[in-house]
Each structure stands twice: as C-alpha cells, then as structure tokens.
N, CA, C and O of each residue as an XYZ file, in Angstrom:
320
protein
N      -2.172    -47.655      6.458
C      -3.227    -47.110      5.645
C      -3.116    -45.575      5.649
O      -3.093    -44.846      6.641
N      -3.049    -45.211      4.315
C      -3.478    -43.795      4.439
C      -4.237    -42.942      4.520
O      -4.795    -42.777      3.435
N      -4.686    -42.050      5.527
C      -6.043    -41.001      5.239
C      -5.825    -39.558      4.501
O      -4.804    -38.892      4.671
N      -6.519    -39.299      3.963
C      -6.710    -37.756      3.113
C      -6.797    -36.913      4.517
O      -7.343    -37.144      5.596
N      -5.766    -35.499      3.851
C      -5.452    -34.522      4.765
C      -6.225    -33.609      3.813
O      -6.216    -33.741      2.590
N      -7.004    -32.515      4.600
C      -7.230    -31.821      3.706
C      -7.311    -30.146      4.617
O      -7.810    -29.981      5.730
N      -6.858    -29.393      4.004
C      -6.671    -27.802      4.904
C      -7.492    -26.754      4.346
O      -7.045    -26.119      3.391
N      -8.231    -26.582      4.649
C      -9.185    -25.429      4.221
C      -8.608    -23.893      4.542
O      -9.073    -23.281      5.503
N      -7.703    -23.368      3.803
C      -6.650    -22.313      4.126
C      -7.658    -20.669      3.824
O      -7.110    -19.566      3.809
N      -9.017    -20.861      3.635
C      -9.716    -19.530      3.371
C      -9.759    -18.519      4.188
O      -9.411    -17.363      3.944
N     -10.330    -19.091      5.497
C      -9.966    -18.189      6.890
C      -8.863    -17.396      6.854
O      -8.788    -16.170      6.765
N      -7.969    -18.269      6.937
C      -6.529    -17.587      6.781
C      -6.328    -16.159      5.558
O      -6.091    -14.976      5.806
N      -6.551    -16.910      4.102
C      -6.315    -16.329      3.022
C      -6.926    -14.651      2.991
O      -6.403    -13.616      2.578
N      -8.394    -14.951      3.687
C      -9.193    -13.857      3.584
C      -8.643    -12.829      4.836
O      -8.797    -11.621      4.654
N      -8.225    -13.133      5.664
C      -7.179    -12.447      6.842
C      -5.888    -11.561      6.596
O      -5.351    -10.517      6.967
N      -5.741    -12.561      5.796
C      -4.059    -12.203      5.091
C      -4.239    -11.146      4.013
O      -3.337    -10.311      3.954
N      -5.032    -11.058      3.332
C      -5.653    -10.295      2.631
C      -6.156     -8.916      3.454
O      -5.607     -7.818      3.554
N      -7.095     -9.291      3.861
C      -7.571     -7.887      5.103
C      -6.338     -7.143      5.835
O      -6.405     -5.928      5.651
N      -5.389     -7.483      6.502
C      -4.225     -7.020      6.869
C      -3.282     -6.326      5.907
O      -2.753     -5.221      6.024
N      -3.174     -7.355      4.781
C      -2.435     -6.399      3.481
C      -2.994     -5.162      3.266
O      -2.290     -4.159      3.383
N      -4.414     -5.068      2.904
C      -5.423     -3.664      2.591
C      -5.377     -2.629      3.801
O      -5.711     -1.463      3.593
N      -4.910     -3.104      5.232
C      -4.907     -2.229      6.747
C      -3.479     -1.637      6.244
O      -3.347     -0.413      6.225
N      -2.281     -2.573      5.787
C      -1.309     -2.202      6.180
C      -0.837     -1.377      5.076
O       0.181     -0.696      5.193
N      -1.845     -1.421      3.529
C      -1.646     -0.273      3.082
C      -2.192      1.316      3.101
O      -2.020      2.254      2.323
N      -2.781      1.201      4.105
C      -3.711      2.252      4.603
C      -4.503      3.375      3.778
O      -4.829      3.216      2.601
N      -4.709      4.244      4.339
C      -6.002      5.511      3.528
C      -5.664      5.535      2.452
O      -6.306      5.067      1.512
N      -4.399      6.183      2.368
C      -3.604      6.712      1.283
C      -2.924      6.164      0.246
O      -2.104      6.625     -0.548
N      -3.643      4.595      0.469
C      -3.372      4.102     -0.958
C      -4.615      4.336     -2.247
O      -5.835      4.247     -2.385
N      -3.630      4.618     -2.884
C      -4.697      4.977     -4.584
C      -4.560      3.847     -5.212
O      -3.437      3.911     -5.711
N      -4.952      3.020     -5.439
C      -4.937      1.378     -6.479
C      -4.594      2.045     -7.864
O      -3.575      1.746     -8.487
N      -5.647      3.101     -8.363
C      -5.447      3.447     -9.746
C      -3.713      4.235    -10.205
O      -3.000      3.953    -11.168
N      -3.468      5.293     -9.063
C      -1.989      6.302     -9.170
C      -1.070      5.064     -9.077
O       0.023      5.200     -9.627
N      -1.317      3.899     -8.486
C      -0.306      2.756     -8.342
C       0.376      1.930     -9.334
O       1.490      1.456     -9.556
N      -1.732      2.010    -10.223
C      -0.995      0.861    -11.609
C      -0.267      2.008    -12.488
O       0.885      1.916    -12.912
N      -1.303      3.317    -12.725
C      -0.913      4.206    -13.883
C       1.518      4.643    -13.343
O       2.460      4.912    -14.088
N       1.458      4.515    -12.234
C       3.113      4.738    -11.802
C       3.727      3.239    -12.284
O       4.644      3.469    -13.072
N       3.654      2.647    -12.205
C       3.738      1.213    -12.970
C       3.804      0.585    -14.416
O       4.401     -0.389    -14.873
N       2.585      1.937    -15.190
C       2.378      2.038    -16.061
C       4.065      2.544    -16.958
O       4.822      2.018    -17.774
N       3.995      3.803    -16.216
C       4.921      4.778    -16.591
C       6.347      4.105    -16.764
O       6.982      3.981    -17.811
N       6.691      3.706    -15.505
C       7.361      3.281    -15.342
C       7.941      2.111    -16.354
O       9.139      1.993    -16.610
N       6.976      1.326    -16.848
C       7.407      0.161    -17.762
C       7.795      0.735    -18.950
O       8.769      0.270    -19.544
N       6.907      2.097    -19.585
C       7.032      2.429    -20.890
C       8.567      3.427    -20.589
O       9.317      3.494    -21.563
N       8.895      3.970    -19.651
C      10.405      4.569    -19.737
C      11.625      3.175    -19.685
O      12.711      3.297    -20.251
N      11.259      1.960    -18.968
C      12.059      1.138    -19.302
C      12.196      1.035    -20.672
O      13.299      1.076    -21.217
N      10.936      0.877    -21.392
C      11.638      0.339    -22.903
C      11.685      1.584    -24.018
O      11.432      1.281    -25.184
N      12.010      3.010    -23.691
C      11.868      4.099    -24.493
C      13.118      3.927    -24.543
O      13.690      3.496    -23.542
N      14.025      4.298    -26.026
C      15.113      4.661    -26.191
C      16.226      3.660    -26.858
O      17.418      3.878    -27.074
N      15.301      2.288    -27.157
C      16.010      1.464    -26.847
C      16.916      1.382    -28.670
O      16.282      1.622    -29.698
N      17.897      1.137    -28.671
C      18.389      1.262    -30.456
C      18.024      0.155    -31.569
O      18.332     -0.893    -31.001
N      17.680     -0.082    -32.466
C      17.498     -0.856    -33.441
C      18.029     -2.376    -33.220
O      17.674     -3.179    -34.083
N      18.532     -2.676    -32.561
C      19.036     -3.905    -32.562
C      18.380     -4.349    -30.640
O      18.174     -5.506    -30.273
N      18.211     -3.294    -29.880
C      17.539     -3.823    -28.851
C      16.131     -4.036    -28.999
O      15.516     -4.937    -28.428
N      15.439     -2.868    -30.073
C      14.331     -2.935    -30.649
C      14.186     -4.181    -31.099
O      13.142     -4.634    -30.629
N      14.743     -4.980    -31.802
C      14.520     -6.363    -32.428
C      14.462     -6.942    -31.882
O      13.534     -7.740    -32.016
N      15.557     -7.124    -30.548
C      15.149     -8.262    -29.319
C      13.943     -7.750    -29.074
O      13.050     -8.594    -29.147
N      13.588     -6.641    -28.802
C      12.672     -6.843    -27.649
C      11.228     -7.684    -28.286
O      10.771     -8.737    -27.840
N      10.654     -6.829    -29.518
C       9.956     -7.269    -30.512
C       9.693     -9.106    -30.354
O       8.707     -9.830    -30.216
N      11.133     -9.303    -30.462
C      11.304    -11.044    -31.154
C      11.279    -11.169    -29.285
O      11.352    -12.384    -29.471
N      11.253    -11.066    -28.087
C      10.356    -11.213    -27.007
C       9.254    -11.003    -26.572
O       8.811    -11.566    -25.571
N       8.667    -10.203    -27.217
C       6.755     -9.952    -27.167
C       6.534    -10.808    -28.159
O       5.504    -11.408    -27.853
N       7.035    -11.293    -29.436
C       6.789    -12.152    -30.215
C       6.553    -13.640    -29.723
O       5.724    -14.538    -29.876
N       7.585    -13.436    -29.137
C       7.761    -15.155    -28.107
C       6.699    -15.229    -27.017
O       6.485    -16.358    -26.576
N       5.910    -14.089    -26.441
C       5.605    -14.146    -25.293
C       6.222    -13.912    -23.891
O       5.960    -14.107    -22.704
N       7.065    -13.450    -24.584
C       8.727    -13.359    -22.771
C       7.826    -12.401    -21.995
O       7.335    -12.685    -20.903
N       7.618    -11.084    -22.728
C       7.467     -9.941    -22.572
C       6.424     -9.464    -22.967
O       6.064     -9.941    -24.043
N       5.625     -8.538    -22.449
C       4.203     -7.934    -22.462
C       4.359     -6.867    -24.028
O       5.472     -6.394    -24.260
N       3.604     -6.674    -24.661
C       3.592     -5.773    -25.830
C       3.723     -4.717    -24.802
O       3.197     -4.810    -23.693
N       4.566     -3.529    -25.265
C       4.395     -1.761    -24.321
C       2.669     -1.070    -25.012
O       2.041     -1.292    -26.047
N       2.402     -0.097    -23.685
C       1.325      0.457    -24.256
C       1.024      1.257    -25.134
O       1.361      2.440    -25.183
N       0.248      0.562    -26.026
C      -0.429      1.432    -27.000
C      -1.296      3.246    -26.824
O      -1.378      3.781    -25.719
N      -1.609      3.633    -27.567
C      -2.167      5.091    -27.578
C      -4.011      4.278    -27.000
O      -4.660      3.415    -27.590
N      -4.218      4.742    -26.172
C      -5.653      4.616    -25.292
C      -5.700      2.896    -24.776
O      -6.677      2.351    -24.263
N      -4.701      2.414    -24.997
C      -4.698      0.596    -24.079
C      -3.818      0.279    -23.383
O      -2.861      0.982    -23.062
N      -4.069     -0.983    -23.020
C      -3.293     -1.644    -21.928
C      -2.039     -2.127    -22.898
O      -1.792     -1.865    -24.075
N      -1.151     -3.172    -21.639
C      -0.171     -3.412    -22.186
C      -0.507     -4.491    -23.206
O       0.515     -5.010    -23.654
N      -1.050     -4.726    -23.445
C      -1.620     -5.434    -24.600
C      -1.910     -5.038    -25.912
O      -2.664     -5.641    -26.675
N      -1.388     -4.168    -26.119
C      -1.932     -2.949    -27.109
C      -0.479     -2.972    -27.199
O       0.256     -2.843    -26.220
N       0.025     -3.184    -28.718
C       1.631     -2.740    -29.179
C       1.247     -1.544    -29.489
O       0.099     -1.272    -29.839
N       2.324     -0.605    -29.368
C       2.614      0.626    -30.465
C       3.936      0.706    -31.054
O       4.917     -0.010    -30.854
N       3.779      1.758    -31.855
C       4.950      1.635    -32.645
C       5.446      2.966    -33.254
O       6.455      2.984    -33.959
C-alpha cells in the first residue's frame, strides 16, 4: 500500500532566501543591478546589420526573445 509523502520545503525556501540577501550584502543596489542588465542587453543587440535585424525581429516575433527597450519602458516596449 502506498502512503502520500508530502515535504513542506518553506522553512527551508525562506532561509535560502535570507542567506542569498546576507550574502549579497550592504552594497547591493537591486535597482544599479537591473538598470546594468538593462544596458547591457540593449549593447548586445545595437549594431546589428539588416539581415541580423530580421532574425532578430522574426525572434521577438516568435517569442524567442524579449522586444529591446523602448524610449521610457521596459523590455517590453519595442523600439525602432
């Protein structure tokens, strides 16, 4: 006969969590983190030539790939 196992992993989760936030200490900025992230994504796709332009397009089209940021939005925001 079989019995139901069941693991209540929250204790843990909420621990694991608390330690991540210690072990990034004072001097983490959440916001300088995403906006470097930010940057970072839009120099990946700057430059790219007419025919990488089309892939990339026909991959935000598909969903592969996040639209790049728009003028005042997230990556959800195409520009052009």
């Amino acid at each position: 006969m079989l019995h139901p196992f069941d693991v209540d992993l929250t204790d843990h989760e909420t621990r694991r969590r608390a330690e991540v936030v210690a072990a990034l200490g004072d001097g983490w900025d959440p916001v300088a983190a995403l906006q470097g992230e930010e940057e970072a994504y839009r120099l990946l796709y700057s430059g790219l030539d007419a025919e990488q332009e089309e892939t990339y397009r026909m991959l935000v089209a598909a969903g592969v790939l996040p639209a790049r940021t728009g003028e005042g939005g997230g990556r959800g925001a195409a520009s052009d």
